[in-house]
MINU-139925 format. One record per atom (N, C-alpha, C, CB): residue in three letters; x, y, z. Coordinates in steps of 0.02 Angstrom, whole numbers. Glycine has a CB too. Example, Ala and Ser with C-alpha at 12.3 -4.5 7.8 and 13.67 -1.06 7.14 Angstrom:
BEGIN
<node><rest>ALA</rest><east>660</east><north>-284</north><up>390</up></node>
<node><rest>ALA</rest><east>615</east><north>-225</north><up>390</up></node>
<node><rest>ALA</rest><east>660</east><north>-165</north><up>390</up></node>
<node><rest>ALA</rest><east>565</east><north>-224</north><up>452</up></node>
<node><rest>SER</rest><east>642</east><north>-112</north><up>354</up></node>
<node><rest>SER</rest><east>684</east><north>-53</north><up>357</up></node>
<node><rest>SER</rest><east>645</east><north>2</north><up>394</up></node>
<node><rest>SER</rest><east>704</east><north>-30</north><up>286</up></node>
This chain:
BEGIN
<node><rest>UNK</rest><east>42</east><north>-58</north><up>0</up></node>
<node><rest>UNK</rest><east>0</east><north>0</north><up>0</up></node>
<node><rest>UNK</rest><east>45</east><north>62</north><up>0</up></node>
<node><rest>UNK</rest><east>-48</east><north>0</north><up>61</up></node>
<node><rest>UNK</rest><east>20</east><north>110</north><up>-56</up></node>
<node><rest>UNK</rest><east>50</east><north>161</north><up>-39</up></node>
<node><rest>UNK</rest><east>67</east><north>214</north><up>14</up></node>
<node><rest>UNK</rest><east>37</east><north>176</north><up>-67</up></node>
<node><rest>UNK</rest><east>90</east><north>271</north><up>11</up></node>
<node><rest>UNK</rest><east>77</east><north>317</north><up>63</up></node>
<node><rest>UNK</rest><east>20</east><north>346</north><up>49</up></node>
<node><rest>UNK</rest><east>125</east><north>363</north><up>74</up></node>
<node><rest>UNK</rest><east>-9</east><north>375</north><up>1</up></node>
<node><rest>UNK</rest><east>-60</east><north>393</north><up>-32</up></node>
<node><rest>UNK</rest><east>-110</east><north>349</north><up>-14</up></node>
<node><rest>UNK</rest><east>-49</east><north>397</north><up>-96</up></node>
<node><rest>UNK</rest><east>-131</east><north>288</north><up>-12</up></node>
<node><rest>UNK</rest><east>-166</east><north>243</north><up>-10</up></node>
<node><rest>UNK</rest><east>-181</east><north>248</north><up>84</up></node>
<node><rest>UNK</rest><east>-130</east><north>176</north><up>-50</up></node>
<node><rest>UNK</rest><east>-137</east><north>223</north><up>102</up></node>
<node><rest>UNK</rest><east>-144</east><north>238</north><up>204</up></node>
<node><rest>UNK</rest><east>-164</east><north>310</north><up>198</up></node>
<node><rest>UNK</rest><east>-51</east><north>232</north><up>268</up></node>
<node><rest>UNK</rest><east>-161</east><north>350</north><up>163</up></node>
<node><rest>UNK</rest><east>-190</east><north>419</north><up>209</up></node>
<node><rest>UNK</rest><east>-255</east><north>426</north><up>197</up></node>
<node><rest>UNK</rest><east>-158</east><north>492</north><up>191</up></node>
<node><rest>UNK</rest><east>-267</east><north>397</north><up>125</up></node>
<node><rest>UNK</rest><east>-340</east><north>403</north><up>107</up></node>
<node><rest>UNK</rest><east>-394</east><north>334</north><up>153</up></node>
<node><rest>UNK</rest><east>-341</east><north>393</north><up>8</up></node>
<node><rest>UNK</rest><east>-350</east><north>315</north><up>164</up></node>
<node><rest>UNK</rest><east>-399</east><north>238</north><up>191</up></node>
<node><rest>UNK</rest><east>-399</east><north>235</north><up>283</up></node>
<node><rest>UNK</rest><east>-345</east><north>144</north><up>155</up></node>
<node><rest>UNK</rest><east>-380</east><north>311</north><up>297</up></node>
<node><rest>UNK</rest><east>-382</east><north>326</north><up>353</up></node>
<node><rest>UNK</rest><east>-411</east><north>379</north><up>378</up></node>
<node><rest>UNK</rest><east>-338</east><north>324</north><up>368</up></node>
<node><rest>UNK</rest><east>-487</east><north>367</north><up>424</up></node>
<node><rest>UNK</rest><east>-519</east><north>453</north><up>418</up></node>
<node><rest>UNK</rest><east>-538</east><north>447</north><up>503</up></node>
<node><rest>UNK</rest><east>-612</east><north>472</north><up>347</up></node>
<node><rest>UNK</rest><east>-534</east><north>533</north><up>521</up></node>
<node><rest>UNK</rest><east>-552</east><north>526</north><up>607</up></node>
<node><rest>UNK</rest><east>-641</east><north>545</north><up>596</up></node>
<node><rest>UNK</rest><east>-496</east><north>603</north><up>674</up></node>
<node><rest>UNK</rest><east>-668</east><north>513</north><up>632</up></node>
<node><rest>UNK</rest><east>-758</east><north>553</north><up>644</up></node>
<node><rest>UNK</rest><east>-766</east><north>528</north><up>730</up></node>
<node><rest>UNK</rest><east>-848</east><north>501</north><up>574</up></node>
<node><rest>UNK</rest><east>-750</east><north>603</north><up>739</up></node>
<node><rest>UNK</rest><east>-764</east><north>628</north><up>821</up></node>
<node><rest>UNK</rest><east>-704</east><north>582</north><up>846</up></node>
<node><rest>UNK</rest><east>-855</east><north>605</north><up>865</up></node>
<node><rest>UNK</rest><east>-722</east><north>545</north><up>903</up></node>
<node><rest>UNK</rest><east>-658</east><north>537</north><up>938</up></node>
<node><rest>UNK</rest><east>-627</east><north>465</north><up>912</up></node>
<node><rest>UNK</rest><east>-670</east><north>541</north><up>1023</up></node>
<node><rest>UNK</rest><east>-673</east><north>449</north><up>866</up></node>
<node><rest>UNK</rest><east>-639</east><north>392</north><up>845</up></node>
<node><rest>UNK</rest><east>-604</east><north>400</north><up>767</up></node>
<node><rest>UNK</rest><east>-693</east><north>333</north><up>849</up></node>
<node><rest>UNK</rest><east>-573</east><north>344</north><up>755</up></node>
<node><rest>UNK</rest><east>-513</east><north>342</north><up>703</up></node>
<node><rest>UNK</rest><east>-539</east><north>272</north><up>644</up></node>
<node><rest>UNK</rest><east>-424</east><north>322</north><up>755</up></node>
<node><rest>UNK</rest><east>-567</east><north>272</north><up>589</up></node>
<node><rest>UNK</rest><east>-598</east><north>228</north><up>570</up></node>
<node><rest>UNK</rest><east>-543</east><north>208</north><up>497</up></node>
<node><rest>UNK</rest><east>-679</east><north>253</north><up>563</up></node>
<node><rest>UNK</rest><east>-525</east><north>151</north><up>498</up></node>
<node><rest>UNK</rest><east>-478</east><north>123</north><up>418</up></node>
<node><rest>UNK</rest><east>-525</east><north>72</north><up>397</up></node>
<node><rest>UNK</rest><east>-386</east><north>79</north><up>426</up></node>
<node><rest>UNK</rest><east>-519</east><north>120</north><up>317</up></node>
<node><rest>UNK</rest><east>-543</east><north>93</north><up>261</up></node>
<node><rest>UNK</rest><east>-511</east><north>40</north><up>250</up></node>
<node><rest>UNK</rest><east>-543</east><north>131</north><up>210</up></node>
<node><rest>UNK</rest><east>-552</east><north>-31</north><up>246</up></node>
<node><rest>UNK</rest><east>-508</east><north>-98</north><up>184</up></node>
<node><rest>UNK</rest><east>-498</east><north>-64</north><up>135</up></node>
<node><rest>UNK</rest><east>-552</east><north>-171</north><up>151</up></node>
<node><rest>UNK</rest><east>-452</east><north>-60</north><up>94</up></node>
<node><rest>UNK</rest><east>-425</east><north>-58</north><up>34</up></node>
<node><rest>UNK</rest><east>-471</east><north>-50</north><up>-32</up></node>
<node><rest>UNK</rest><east>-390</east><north>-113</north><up>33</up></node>
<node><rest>UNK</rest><east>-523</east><north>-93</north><up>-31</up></node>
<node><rest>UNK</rest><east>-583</east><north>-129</north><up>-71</up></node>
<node><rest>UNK</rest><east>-640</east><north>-76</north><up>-70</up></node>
<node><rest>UNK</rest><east>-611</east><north>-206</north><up>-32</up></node>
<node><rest>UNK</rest><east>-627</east><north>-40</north><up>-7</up></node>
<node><rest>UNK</rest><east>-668</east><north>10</north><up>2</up></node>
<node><rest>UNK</rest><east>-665</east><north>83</north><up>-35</up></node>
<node><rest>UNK</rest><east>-664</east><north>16</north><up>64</up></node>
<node><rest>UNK</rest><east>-586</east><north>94</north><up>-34</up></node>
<node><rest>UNK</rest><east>-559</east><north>159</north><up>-47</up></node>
<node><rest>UNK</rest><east>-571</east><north>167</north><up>-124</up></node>
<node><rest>UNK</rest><east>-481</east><north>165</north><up>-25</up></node>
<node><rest>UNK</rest><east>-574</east><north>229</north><up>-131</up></node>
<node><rest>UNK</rest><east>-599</east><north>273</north><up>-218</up></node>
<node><rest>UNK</rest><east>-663</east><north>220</north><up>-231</up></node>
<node><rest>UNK</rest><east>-517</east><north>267</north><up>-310</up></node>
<node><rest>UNK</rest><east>-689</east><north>212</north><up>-216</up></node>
<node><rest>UNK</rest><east>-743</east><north>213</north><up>-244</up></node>
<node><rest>UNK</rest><east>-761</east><north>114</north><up>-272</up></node>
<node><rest>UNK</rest><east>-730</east><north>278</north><up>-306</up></node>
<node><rest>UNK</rest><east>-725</east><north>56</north><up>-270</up></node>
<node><rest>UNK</rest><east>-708</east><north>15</north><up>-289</up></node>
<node><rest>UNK</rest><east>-754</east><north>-28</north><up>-279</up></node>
<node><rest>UNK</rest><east>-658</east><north>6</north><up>-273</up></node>
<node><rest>UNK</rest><east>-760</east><north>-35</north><up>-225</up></node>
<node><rest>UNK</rest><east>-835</east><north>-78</north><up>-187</up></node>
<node><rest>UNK</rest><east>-883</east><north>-41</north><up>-223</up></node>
<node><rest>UNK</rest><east>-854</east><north>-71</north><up>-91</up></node>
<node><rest>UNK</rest><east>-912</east><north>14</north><up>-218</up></node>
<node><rest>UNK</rest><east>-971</east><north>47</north><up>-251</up></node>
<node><rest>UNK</rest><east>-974</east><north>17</north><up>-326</up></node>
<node><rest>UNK</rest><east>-964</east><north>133</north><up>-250</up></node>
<node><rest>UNK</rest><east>-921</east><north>22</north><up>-355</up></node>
<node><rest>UNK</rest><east>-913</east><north>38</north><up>-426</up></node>
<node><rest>UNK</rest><east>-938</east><north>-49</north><up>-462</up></node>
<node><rest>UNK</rest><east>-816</east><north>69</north><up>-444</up></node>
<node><rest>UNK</rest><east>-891</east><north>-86</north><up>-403</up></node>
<node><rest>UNK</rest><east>-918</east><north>-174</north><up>-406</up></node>
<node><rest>UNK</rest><east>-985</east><north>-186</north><up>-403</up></node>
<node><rest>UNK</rest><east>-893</east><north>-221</north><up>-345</up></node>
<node><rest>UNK</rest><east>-1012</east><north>-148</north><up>-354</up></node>
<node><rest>UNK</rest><east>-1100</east><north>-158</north><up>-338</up></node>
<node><rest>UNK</rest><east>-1141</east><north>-152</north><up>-385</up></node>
<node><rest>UNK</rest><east>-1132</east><north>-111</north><up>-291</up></node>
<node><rest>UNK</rest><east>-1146</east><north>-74</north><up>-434</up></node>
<node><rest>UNK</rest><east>-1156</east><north>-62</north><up>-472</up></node>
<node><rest>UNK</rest><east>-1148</east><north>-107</north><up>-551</up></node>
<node><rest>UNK</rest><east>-1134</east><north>-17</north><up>-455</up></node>
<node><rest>UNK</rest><east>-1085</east><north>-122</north><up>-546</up></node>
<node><rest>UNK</rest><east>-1066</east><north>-158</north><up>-619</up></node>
<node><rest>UNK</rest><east>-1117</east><north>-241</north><up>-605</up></node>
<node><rest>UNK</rest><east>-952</east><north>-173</north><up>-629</up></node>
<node><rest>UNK</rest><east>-1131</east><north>-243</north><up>-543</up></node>
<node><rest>UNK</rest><east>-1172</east><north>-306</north><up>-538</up></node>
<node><rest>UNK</rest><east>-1243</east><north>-296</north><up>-534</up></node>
<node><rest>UNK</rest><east>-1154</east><north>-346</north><up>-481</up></node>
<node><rest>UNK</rest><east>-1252</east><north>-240</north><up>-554</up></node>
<node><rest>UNK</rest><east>-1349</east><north>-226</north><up>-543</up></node>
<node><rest>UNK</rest><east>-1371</east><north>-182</north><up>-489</up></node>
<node><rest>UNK</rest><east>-1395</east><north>-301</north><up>-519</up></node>
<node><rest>UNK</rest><east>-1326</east><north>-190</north><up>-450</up></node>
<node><rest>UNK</rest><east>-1369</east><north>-165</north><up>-377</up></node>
<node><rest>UNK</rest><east>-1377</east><north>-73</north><up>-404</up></node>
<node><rest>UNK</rest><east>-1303</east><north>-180</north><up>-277</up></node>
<node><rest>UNK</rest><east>-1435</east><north>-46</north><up>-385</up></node>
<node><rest>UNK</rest><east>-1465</east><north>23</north><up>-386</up></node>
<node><rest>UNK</rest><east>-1424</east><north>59</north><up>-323</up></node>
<node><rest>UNK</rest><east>-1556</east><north>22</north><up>-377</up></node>
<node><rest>UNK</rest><east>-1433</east><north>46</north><up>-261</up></node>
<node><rest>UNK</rest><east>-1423</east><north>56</north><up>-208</up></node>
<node><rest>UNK</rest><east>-1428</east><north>24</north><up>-156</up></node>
<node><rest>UNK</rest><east>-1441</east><north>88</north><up>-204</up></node>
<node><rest>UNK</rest><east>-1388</east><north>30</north><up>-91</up></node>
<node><rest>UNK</rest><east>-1342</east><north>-12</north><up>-59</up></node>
<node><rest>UNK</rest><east>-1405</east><north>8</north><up>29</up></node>
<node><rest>UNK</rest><east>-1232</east><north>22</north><up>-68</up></node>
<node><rest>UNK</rest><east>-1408</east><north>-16</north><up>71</up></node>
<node><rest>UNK</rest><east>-1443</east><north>-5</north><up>109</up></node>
<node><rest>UNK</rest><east>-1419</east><north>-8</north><up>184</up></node>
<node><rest>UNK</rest><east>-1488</east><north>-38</north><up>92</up></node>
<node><rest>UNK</rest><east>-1384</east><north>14</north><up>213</up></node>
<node><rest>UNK</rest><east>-1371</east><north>9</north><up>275</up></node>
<node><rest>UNK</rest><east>-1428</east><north>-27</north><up>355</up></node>
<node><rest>UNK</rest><east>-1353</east><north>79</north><up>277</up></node>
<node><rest>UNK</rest><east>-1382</east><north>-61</north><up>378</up></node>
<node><rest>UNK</rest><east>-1435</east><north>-102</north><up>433</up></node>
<node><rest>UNK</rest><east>-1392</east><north>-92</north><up>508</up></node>
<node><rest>UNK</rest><east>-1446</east><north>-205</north><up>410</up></node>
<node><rest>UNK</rest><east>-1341</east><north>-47</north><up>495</up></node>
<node><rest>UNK</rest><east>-1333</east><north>-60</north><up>568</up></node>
<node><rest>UNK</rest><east>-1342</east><north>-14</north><up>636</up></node>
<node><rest>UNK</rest><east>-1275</east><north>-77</north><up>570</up></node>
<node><rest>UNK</rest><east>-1403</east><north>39</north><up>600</up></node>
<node><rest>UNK</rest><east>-1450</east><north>52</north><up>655</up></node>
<node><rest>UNK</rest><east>-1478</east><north>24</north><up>691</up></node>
<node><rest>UNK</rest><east>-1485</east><north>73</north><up>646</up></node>
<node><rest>UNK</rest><east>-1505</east><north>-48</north><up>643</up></node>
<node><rest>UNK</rest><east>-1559</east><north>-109</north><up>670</up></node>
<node><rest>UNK</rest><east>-1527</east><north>-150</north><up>723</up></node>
<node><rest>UNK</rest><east>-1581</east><north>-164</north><up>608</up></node>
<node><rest>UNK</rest><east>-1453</east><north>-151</north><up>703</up></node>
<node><rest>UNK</rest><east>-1403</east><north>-194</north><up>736</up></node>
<node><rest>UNK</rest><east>-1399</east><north>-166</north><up>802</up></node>
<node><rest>UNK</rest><east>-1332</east><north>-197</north><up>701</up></node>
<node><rest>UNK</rest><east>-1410</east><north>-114</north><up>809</up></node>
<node><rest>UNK</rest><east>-1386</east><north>-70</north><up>894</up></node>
<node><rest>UNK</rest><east>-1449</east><north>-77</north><up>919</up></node>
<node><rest>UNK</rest><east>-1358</east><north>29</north><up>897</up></node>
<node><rest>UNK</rest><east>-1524</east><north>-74</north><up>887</up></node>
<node><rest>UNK</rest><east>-1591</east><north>-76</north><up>892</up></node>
<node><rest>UNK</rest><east>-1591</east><north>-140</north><up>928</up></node>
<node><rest>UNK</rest><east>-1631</east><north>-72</north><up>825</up></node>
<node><rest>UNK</rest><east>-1575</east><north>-199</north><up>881</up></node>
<node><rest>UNK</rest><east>-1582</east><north>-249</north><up>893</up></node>
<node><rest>UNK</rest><east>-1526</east><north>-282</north><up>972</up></node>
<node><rest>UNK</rest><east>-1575</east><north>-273</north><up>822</up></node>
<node><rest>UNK</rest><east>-1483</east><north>-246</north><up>998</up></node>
<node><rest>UNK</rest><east>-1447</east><north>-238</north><up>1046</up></node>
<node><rest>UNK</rest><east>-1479</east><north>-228</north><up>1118</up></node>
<node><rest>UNK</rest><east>-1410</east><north>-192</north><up>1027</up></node>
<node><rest>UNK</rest><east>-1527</east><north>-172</north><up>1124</up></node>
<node><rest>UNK</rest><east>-1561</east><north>-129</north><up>1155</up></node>
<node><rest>UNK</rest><east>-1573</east><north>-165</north><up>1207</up></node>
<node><rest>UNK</rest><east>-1612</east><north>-101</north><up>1125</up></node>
<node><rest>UNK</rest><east>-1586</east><north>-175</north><up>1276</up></node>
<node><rest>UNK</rest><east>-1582</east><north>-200</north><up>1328</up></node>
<node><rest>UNK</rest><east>-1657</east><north>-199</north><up>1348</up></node>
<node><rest>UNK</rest><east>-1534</east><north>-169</north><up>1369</up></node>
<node><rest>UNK</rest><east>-1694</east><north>-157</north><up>1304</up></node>
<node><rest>UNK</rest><east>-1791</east><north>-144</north><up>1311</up></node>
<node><rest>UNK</rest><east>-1804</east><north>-192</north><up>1277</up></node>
<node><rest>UNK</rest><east>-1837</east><north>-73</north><up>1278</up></node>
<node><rest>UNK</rest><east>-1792</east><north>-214</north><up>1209</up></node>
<node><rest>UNK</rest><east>-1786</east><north>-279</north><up>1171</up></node>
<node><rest>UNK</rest><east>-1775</east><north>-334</north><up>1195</up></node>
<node><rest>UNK</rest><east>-1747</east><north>-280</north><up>1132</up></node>
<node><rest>UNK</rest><east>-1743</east><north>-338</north><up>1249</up></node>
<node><rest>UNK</rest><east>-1728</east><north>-400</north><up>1259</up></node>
<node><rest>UNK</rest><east>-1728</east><north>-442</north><up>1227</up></node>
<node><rest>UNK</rest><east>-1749</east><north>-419</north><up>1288</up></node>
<node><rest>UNK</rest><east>-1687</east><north>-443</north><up>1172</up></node>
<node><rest>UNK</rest><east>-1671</east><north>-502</north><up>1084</up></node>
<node><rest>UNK</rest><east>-1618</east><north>-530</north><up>1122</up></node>
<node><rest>UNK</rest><east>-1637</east><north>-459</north><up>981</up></node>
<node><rest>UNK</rest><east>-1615</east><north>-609</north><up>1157</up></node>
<node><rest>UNK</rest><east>-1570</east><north>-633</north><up>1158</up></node>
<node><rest>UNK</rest><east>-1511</east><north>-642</north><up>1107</up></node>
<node><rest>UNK</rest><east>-1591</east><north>-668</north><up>1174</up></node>
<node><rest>UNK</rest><east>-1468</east><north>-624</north><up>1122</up></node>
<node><rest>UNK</rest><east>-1391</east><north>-608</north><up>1101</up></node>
<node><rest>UNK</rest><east>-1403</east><north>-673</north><up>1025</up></node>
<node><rest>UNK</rest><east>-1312</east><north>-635</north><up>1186</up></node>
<node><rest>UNK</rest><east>-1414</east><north>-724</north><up>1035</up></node>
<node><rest>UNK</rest><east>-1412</east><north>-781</north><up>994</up></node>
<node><rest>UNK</rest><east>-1456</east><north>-778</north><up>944</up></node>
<node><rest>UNK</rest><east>-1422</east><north>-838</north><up>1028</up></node>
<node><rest>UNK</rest><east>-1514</east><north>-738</north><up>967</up></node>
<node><rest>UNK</rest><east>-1565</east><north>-735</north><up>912</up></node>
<node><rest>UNK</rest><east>-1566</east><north>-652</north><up>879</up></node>
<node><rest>UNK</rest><east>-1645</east><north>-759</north><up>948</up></node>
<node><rest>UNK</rest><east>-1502</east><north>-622</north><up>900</up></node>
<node><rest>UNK</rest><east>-1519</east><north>-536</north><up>870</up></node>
<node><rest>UNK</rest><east>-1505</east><north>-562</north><up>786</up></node>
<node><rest>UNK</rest><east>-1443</east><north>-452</north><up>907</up></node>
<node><rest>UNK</rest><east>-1457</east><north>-599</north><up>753</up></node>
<node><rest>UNK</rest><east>-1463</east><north>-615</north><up>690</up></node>
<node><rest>UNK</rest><east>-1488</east><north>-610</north><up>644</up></node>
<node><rest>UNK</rest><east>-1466</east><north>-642</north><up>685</up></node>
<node><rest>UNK</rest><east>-1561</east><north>-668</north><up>680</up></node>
<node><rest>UNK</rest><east>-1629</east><north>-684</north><up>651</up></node>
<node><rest>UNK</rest><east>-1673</east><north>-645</north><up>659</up></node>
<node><rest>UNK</rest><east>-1656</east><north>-736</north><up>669</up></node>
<node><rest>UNK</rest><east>-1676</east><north>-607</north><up>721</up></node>
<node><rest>UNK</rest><east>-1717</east><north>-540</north><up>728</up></node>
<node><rest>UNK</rest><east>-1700</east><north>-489</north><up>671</up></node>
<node><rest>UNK</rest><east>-1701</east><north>-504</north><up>801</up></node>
<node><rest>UNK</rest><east>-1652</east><north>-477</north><up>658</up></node>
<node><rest>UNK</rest><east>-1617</east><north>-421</north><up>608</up></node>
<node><rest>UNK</rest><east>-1630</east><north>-432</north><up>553</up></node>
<node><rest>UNK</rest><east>-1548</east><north>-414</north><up>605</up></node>
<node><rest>UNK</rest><east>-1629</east><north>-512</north><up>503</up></node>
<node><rest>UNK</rest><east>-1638</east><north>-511</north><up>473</up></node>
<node><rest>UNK</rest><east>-1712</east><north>-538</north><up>431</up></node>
<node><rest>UNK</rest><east>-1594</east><north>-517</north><up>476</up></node>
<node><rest>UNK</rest><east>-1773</east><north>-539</north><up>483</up></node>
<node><rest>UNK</rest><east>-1822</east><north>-523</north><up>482</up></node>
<node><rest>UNK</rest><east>-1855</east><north>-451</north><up>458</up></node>
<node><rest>UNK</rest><east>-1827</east><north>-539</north><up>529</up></node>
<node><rest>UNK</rest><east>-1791</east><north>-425</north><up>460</up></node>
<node><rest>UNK</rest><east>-1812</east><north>-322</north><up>444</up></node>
<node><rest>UNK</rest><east>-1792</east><north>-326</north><up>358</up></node>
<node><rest>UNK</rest><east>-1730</east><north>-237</north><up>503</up></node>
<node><rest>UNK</rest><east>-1738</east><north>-340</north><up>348</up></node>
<node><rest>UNK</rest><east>-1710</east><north>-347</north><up>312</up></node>
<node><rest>UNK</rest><east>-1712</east><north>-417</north><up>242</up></node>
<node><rest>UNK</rest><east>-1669</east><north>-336</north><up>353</up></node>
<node><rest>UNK</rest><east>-1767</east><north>-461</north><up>248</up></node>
<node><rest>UNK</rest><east>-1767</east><north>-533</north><up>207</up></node>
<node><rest>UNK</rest><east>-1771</east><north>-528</north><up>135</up></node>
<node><rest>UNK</rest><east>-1826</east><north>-578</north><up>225</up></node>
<node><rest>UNK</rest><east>-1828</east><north>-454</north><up>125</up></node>
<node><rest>UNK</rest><east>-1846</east><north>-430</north><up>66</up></node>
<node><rest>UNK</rest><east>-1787</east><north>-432</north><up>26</up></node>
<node><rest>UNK</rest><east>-1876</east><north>-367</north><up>70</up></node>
<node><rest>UNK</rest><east>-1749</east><north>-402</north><up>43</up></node>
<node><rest>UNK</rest><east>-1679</east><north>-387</north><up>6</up></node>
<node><rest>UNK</rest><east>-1656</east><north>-412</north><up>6</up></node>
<node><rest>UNK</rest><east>-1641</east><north>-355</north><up>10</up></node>
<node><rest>UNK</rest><east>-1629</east><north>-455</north><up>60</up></node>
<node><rest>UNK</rest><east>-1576</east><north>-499</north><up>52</up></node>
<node><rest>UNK</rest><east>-1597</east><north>-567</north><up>113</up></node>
<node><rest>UNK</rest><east>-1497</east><north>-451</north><up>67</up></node>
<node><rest>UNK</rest><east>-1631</east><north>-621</north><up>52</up></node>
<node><rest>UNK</rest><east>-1669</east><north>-676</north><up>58</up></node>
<node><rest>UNK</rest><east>-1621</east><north>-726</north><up>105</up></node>
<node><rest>UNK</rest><east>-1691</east><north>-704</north><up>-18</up></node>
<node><rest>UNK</rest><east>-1564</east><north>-727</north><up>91</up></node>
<node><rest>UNK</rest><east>-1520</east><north>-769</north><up>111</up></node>
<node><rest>UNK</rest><east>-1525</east><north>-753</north><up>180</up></node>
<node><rest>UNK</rest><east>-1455</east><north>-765</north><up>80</up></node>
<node><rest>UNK</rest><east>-1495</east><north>-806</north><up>221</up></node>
<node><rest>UNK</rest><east>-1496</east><north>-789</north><up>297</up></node>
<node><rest>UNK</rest><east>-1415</east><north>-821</north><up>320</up></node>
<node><rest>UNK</rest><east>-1572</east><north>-835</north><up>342</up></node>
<node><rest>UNK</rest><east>-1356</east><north>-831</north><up>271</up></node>
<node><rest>UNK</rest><east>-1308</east><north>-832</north><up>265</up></node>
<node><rest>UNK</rest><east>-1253</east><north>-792</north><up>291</up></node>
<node><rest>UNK</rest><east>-1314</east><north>-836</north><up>224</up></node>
<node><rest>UNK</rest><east>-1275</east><north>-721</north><up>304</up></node>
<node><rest>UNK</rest><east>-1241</east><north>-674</north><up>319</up></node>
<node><rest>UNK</rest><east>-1263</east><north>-647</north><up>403</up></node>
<node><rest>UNK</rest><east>-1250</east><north>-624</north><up>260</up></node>
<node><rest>UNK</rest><east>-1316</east><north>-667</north><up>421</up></node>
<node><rest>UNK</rest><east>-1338</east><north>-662</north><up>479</up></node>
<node><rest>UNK</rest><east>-1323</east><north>-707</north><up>527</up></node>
<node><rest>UNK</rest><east>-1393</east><north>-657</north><up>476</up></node>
C-alpha cells in the first residue's frame, strides 16, 4: 500500500479513528455493486444497535434472526446473519 493509499484509507469522525479496507477506498466496492446490478446499497446497522437494546430483550443468539427479519426482502439469504 502506498503512502497515498494509508492516508486516504484513514479518516477521524469525532473521537474515533476509522480504516478503510482497501476494497473500500476510491470508490471500488461501489463501482463493483453497481457493475453487478445493484441500484443502491442499504445500511442495517442502526437495526443492529436496535436490535442490541436491553428494552428488546433479543437474546444475544437470536439478534441475527431478529435483524434479518427487517431486512429478508432484500436480502433472502440468511447466510450473512
Amino acid at each position: 500500500m502506498t503512502k497515498r493509499e494509508r492516508q486516504v484509507s484513514v479518516m477521524t469522525l469525532g473521537p474515533r479513528t476509522l480504516c478503510l479496507k482497501p476494497a473500500l477506498v476510491g470508490a471500488v466496492f461501489e463501482q463493483s455493486l453497481q457493475d453487478a446490478g445493484f441500484d443502491r446499497l442499504v445500511c442495517v446497522s442502526g437495526w443492529a444497535g436496535i436490535a442490541a437494546a436491553e428494552a428488546l430483550n433479543v437474546p444475544v443468539a437470536e439478534r441475527g434472526r431478529w435483524l434479518h427479519r427487517i431486512v429478508d426482502t432484500a436480502f433472502p439469504s440468511t447466510s450473512g446473519f
